[in-house]
N, CA, C and O atoms as a DFTB+ gen file, in Angstrom:
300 C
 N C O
     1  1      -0.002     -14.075      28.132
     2  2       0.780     -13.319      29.093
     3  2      -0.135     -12.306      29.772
     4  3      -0.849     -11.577      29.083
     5  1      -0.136     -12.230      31.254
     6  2      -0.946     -11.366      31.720
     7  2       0.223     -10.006      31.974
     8  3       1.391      -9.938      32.355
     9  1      -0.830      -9.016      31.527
    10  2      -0.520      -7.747      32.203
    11  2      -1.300      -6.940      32.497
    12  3      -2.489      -7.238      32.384
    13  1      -1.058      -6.084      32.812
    14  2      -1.906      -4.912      33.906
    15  2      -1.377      -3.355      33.534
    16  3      -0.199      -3.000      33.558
    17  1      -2.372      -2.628      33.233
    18  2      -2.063      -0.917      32.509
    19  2      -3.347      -0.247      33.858
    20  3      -4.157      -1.000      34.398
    21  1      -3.265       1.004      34.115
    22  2      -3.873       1.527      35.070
    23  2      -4.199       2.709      33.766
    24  3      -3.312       3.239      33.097
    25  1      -5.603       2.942      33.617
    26  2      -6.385       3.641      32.774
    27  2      -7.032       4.572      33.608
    28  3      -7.500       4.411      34.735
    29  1      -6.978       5.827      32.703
    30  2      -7.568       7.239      33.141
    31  2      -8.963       6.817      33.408
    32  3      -9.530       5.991      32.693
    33  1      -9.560       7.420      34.510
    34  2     -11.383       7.439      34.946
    35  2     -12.029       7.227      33.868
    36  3     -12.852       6.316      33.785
    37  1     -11.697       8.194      32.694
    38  2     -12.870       8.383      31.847
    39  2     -12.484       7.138      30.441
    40  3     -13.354       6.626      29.736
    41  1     -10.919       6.864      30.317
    42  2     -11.160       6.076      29.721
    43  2     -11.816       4.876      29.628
    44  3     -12.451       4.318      28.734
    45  1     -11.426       4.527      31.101
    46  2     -12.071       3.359      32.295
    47  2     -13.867       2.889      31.750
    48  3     -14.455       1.868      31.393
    49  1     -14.202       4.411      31.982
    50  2     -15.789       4.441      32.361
    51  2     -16.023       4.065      30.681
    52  3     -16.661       3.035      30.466
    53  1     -15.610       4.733      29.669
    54  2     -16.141       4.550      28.077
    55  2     -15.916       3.010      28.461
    56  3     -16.887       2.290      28.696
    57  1     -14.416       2.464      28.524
    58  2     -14.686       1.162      27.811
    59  2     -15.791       0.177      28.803
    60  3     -16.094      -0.922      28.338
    61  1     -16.303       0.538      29.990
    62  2     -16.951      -0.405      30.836
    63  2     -18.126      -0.505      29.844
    64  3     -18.705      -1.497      29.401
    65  1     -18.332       0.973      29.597
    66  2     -19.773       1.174      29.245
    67  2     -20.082       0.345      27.786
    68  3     -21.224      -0.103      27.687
    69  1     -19.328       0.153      26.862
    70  2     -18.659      -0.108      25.580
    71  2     -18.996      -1.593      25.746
    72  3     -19.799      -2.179      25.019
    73  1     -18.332      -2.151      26.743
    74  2     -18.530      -3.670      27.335
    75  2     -20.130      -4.001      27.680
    76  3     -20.796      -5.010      27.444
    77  1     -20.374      -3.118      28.138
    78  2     -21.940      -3.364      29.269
    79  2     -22.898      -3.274      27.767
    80  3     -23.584      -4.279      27.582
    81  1     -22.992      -2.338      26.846
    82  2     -23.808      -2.040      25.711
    83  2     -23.779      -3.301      25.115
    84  3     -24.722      -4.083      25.241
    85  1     -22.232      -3.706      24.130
    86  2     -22.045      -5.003      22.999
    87  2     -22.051      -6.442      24.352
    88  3     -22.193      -7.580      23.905
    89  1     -21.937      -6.317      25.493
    90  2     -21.924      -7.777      26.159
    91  2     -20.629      -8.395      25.556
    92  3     -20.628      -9.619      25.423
    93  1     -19.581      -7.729      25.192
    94  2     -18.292      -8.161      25.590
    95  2     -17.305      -7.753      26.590
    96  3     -17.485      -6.786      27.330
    97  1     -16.143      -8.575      26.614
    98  2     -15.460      -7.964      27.901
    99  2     -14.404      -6.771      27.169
   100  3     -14.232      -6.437      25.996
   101  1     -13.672      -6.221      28.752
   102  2     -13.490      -5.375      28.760
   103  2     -12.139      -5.731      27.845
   104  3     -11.666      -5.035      26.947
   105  1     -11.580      -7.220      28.413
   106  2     -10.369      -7.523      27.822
   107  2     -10.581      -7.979      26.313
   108  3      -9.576      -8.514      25.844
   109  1     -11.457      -7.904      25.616
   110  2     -11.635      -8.531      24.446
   111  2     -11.376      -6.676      23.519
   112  3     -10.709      -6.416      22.519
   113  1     -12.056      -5.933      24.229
   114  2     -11.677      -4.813      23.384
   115  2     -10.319      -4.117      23.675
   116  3      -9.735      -3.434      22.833
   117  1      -9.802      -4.374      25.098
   118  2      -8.338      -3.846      24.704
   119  2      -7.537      -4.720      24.171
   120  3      -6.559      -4.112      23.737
   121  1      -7.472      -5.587      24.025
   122  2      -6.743      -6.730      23.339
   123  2      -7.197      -6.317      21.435
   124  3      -6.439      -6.555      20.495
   125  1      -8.267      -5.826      21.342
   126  2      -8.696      -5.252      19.981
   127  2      -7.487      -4.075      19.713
   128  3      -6.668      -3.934      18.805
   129  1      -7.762      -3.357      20.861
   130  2      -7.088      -1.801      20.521
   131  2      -5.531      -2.481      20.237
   132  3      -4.864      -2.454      19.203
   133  1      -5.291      -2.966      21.283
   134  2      -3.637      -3.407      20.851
   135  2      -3.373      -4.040      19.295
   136  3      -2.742      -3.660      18.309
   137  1      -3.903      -4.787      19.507
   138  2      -3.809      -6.212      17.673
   139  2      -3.548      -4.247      16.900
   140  3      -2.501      -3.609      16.783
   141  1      -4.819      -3.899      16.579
   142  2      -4.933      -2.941      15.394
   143  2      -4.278      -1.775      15.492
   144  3      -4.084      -1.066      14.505
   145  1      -3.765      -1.379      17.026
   146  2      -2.729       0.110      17.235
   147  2      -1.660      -0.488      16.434
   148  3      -1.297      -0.072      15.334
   149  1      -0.992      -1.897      17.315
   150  2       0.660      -2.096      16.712
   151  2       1.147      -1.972      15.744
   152  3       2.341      -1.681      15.816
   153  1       0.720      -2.071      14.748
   154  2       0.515      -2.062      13.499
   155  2       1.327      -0.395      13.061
   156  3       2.364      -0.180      12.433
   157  1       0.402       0.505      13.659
   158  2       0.388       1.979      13.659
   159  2       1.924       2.486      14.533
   160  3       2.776       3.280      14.135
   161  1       1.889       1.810      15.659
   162  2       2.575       2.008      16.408
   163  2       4.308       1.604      15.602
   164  3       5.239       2.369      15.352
   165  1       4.212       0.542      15.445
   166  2       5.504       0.100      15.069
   167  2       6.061       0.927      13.836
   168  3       7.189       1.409      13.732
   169  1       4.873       0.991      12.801
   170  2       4.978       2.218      11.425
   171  2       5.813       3.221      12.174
   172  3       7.028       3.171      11.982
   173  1       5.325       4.139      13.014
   174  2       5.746       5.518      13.585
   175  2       6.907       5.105      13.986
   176  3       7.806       5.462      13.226
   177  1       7.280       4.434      14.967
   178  2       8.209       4.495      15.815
   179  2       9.511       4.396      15.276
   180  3      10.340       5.285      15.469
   181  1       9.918       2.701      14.170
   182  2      10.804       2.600      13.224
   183  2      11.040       3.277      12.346
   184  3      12.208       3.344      11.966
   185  1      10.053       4.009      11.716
   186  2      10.151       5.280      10.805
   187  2      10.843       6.444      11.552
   188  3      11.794       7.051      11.060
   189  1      10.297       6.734      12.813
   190  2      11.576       7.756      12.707
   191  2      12.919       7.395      13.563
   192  3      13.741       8.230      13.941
   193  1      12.976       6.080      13.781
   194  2      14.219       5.412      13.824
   195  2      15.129       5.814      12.492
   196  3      16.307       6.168      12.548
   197  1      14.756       5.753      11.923
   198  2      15.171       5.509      10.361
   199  2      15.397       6.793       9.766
   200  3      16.274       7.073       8.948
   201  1      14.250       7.783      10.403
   202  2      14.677       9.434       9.869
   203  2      15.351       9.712      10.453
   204  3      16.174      10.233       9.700
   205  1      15.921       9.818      11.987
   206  2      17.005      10.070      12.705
   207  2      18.319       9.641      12.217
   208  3      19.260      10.431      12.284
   209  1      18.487       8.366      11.692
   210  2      19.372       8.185      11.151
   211  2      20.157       8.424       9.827
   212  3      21.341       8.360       9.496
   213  1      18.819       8.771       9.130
   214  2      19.188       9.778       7.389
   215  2      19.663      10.751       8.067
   216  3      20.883      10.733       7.908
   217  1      19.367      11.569       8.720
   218  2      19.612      12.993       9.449
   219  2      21.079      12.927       9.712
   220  3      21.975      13.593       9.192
   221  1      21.154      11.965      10.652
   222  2      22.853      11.492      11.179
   223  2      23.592      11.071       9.766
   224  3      24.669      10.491       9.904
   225  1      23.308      11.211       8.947
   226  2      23.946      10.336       7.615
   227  2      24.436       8.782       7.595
   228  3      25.160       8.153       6.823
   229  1      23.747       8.447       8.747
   230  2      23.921       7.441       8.634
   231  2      23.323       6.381       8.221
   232  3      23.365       5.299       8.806
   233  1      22.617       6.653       7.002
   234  2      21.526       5.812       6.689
   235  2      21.626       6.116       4.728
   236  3      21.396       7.138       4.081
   237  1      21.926       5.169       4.429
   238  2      22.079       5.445       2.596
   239  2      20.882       6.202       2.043
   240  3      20.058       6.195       2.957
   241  1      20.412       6.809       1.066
   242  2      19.823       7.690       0.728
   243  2      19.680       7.555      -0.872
   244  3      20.813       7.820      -1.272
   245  1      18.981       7.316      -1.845
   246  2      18.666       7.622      -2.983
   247  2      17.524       8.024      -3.663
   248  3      16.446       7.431      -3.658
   249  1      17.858       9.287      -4.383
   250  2      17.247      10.438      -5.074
   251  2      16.156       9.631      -6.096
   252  3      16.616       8.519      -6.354
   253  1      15.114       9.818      -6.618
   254  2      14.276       8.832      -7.363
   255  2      14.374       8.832      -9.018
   256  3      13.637       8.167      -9.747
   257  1      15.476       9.749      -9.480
   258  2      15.845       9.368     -10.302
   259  2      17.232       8.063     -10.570
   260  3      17.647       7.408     -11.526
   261  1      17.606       8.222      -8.949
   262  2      18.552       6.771      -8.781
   263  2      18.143       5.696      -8.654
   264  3      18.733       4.671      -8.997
   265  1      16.621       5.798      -7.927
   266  2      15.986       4.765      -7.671
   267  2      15.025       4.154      -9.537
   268  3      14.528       3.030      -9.614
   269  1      15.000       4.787     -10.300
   270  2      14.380       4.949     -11.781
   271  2      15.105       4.268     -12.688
   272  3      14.721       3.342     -13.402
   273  1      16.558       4.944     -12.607
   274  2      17.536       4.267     -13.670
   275  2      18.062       2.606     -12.420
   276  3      18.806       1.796     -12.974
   277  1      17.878       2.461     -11.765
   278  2      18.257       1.249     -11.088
   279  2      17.222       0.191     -11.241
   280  3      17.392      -0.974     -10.880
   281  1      15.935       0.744     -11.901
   282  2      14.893       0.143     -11.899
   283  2      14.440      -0.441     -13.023
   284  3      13.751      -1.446     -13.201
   285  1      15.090       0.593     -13.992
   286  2      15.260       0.489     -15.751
   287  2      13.745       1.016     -15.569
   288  3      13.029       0.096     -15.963
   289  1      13.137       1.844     -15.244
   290  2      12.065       2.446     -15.747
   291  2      11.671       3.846     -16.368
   292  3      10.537       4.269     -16.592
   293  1      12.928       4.479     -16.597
   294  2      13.406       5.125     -18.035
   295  2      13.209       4.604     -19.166
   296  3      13.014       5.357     -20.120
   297  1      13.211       3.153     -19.354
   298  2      13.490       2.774     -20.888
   299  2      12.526       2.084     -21.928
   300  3      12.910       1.866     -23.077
């Protein structure tokens, strides 16, 4: 799938330069940054999907001694 992002000057200029040094392209390292951000990205984002919703109470909740005896690792 092609797409197209419009990058700050200076980010621009690092990754040309980044490219021109290793003799890869420019698209091989943002296609890098993406693969290894999403990862990061998706962590953050659903996480505080998920804290917003403990907050709202709307999200079940157990204390780690509930999570212990449910686990049988008391015994």
């Amino acid at each position: 799938m092609a797409t197209s992002i419009r990058l700050e000057p200076e980010v621009e200029k690092r990754l040309d330069f980044l490219a021109t040094q290793t003799g890869r392209t420019k698209a091989f390292y943002l296609r890098e940054l993406i693969t290894r951000g999403m990862e990061d990205l998706e962590d953050y984002y659903l996480a505080a999907d998920v804290l917003e919703r403990v907050r709202k109470g709307e999200e079940e909740t157990l204390s780690s001694t509930d999570v212990r005896r449910s686990l049988e690792l008391d015994n």
